[in-house]
PyMOL commands that place a pseudoatom at each C-alpha (Angstrom):
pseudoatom trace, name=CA, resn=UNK, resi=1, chain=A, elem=C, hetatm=0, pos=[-6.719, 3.805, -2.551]
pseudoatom trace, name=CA, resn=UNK, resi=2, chain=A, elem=C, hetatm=0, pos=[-7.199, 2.950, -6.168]
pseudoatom trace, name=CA, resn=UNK, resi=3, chain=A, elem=C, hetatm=0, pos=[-4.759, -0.259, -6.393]
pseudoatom trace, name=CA, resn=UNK, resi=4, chain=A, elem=C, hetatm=0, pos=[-7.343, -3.000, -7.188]
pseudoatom trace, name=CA, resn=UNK, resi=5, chain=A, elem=C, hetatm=0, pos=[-7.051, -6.836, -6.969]
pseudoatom trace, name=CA, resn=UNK, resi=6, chain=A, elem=C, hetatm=0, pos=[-7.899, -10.252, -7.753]
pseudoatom trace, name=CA, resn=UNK, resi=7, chain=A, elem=C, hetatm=0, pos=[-8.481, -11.161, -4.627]
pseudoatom trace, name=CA, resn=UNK, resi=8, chain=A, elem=C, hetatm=0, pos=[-10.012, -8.087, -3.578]
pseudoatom trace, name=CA, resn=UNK, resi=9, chain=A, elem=C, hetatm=0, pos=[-12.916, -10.217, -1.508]
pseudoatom trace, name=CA, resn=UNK, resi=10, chain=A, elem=C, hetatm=0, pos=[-10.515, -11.792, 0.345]
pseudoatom trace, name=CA, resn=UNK, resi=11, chain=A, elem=C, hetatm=0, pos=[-7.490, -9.532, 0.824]
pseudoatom trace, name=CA, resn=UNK, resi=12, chain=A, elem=C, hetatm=0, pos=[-7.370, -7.519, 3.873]
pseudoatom trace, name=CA, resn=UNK, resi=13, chain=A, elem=C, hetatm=0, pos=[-5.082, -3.770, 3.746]
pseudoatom trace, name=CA, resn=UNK, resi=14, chain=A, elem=C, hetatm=0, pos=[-2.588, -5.423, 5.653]
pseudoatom trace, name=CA, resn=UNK, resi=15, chain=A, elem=C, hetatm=0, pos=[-1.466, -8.457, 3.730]
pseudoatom trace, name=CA, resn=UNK, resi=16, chain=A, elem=C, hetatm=0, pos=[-1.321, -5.936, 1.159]
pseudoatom trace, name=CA, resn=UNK, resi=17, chain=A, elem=C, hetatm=0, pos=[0.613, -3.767, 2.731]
pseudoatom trace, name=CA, resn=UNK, resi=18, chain=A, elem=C, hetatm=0, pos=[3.222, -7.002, 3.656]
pseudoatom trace, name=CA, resn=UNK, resi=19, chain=A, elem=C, hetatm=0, pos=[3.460, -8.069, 0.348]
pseudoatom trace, name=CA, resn=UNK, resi=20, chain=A, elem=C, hetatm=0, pos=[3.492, -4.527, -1.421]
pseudoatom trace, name=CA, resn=UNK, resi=21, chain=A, elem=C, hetatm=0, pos=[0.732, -5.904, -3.798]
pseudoatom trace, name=CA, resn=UNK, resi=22, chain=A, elem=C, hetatm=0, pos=[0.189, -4.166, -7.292]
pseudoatom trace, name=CA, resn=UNK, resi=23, chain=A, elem=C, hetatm=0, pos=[-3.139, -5.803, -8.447]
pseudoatom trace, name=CA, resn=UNK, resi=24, chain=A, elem=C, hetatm=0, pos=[-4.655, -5.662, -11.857]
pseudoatom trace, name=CA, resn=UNK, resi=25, chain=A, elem=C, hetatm=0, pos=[-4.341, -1.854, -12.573]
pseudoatom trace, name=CA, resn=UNK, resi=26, chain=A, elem=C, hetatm=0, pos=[-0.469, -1.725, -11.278]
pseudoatom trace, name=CA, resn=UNK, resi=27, chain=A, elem=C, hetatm=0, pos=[0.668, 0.056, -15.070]
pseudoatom trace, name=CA, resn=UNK, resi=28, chain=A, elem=C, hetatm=0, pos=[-1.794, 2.927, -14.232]
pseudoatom trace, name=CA, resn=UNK, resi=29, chain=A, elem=C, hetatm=0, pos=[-1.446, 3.124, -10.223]
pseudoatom trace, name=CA, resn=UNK, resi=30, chain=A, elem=C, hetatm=0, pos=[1.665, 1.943, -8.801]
pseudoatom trace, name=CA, resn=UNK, resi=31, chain=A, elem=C, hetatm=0, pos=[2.373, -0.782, -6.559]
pseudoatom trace, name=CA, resn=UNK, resi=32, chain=A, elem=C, hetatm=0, pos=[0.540, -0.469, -2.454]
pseudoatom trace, name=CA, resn=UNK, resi=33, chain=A, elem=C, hetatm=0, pos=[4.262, 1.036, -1.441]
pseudoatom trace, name=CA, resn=UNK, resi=34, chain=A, elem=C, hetatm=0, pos=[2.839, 4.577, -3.319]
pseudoatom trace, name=CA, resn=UNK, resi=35, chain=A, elem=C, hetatm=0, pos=[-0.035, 4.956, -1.843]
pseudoatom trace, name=CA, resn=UNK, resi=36, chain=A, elem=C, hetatm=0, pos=[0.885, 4.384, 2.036]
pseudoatom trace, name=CA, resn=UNK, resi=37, chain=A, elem=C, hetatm=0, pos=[1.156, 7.835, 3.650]
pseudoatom trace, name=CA, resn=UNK, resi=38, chain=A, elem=C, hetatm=0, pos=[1.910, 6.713, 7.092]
pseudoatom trace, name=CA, resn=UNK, resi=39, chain=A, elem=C, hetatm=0, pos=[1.764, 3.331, 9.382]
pseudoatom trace, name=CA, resn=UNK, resi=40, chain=A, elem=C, hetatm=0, pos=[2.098, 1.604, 13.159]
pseudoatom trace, name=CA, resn=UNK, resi=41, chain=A, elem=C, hetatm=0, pos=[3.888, -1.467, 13.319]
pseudoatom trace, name=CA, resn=UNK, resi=42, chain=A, elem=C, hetatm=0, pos=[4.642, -3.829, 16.074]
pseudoatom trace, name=CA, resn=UNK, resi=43, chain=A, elem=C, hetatm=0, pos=[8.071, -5.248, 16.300]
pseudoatom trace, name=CA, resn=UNK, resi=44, chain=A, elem=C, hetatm=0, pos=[8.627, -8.990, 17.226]
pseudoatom trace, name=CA, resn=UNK, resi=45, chain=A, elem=C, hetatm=0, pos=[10.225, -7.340, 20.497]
pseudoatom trace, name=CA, resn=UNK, resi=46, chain=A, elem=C, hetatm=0, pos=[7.208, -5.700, 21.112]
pseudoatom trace, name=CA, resn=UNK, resi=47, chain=A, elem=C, hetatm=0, pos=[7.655, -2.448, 20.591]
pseudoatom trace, name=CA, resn=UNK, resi=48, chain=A, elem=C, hetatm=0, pos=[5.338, -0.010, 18.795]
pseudoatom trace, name=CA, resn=UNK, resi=49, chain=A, elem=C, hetatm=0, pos=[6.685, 1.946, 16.110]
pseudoatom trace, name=CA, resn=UNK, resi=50, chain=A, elem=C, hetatm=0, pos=[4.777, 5.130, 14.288]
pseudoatom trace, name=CA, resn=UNK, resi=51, chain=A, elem=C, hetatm=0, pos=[5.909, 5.369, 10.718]
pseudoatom trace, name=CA, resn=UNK, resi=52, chain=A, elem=C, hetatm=0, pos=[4.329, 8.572, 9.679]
pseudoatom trace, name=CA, resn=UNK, resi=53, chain=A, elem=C, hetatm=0, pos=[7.462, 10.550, 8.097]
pseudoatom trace, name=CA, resn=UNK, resi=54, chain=A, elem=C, hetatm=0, pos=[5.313, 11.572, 4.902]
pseudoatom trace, name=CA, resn=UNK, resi=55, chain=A, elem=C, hetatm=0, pos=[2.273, 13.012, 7.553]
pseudoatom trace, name=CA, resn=UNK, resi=56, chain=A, elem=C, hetatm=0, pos=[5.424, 15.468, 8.789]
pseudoatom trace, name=CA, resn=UNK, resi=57, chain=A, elem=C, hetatm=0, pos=[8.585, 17.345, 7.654]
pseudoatom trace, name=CA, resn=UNK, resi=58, chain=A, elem=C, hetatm=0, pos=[11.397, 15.136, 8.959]
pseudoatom trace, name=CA, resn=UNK, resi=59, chain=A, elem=C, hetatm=0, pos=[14.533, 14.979, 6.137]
pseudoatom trace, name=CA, resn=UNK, resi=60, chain=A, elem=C, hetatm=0, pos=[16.372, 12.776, 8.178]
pseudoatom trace, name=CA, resn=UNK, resi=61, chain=A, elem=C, hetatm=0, pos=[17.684, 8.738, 8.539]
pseudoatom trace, name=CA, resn=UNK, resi=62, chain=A, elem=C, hetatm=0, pos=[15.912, 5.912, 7.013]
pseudoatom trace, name=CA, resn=UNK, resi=63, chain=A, elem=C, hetatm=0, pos=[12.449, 5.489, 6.183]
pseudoatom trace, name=CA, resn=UNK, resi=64, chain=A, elem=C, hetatm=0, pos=[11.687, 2.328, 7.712]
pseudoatom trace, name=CA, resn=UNK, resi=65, chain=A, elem=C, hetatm=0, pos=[8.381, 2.392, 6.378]
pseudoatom trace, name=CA, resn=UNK, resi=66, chain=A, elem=C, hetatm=0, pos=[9.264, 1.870, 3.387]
pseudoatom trace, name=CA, resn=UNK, resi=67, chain=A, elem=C, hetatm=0, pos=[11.479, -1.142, 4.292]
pseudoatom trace, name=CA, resn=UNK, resi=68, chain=A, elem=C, hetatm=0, pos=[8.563, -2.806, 6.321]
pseudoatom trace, name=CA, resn=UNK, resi=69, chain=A, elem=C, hetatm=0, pos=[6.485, -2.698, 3.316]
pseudoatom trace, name=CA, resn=UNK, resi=70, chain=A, elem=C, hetatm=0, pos=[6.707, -5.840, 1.132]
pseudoatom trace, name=CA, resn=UNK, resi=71, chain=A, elem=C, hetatm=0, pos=[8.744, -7.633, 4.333]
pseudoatom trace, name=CA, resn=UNK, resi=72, chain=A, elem=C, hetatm=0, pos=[5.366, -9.841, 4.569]
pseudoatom trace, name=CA, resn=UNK, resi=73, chain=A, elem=C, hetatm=0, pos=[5.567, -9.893, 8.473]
pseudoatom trace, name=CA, resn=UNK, resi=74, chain=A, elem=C, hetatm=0, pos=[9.012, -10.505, 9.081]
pseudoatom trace, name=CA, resn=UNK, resi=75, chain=A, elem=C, hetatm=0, pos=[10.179, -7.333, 10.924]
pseudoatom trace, name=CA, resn=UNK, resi=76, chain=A, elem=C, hetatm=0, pos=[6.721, -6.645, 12.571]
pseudoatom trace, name=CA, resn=UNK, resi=77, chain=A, elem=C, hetatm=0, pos=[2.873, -6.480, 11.836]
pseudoatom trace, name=CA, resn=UNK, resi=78, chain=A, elem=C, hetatm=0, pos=[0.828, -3.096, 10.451]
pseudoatom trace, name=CA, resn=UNK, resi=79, chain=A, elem=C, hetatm=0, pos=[-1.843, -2.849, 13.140]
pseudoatom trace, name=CA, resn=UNK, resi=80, chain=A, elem=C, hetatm=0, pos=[-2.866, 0.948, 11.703]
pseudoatom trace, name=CA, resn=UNK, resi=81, chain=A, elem=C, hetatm=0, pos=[-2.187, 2.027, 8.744]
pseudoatom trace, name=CA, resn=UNK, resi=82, chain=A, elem=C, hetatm=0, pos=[-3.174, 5.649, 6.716]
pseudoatom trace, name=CA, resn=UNK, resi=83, chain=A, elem=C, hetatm=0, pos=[-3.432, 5.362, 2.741]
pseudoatom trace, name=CA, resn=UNK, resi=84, chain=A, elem=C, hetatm=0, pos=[-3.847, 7.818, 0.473]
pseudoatom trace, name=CA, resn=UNK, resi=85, chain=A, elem=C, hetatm=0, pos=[-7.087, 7.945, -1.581]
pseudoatom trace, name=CA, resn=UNK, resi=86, chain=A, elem=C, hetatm=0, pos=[-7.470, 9.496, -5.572]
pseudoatom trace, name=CA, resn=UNK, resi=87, chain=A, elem=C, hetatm=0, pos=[-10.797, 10.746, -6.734]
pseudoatom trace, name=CA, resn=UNK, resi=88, chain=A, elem=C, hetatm=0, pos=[-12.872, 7.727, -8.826]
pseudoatom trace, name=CA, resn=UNK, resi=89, chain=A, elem=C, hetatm=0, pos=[-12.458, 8.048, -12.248]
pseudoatom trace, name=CA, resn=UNK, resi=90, chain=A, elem=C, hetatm=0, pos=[-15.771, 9.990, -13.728]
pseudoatom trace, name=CA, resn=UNK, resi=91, chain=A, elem=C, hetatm=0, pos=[-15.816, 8.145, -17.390]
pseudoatom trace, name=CA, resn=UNK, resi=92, chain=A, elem=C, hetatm=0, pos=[-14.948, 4.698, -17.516]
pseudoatom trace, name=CA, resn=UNK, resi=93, chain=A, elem=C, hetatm=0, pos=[-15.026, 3.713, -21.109]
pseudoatom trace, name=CA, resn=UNK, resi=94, chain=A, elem=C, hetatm=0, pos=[-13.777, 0.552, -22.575]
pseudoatom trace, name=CA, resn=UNK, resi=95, chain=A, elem=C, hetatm=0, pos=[-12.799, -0.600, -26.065]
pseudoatom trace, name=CA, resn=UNK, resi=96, chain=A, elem=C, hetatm=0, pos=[-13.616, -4.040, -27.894]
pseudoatom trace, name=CA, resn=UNK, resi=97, chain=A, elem=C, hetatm=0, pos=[-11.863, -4.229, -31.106]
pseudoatom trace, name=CA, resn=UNK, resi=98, chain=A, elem=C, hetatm=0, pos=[-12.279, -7.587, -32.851]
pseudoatom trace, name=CA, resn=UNK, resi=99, chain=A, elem=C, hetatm=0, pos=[-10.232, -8.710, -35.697]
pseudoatom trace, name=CA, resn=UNK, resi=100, chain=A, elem=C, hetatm=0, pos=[-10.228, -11.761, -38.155]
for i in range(1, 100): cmd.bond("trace and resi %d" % i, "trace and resi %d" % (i + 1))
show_as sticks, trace
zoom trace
């Protein structure tokens, strides 16, 4: 899961999840929506709901995981969630260019 933060000492996966945060590196990864594979959710009526339509061929209705993500705890809570992961980069070089 290669989105990176700020607050990356203090966030937890699931407030990210909530509010769909992008973090510093958004331009080059995406916001936390593309890199959710699958989640469980609990519904303010209780009920348990298993989001998982990427983890298996289904073509059909709504993805609702995709409309819980970014709903910041309004139509239910991620209690389990499955992210997808990228390799870490192997050359990390960086640039100072100073000008007058």
């Amino acid at each position: 899961y290669p989105v990176d933060f700020a607050s990356a000492g203090s966030s937890q996966i699931g407030g990210n999840i909530g509010t769909n945060a992008g973090g510093i590196k958004v331009i080059r990864y995406g916001m936390t929506r593309n890199w959710v594979a699958g989640m469980k959710v609990v519904t303010g009526k209780g009920d348990l709901l298993e989001l998982n339509k990427d983890l298996i061929k289904n073509a059909t209705g709504y993805d609702l995981r995709q409309l819980f993500i970014g709903a910041e705890g309004t139509l239910g809570f991620v209690v389990e969630a499955t992210m997808r992961l990228d390799r870490a980069p192997k050359n990390l070089t960086a640039m100072v260019l100073g000008t007058p």
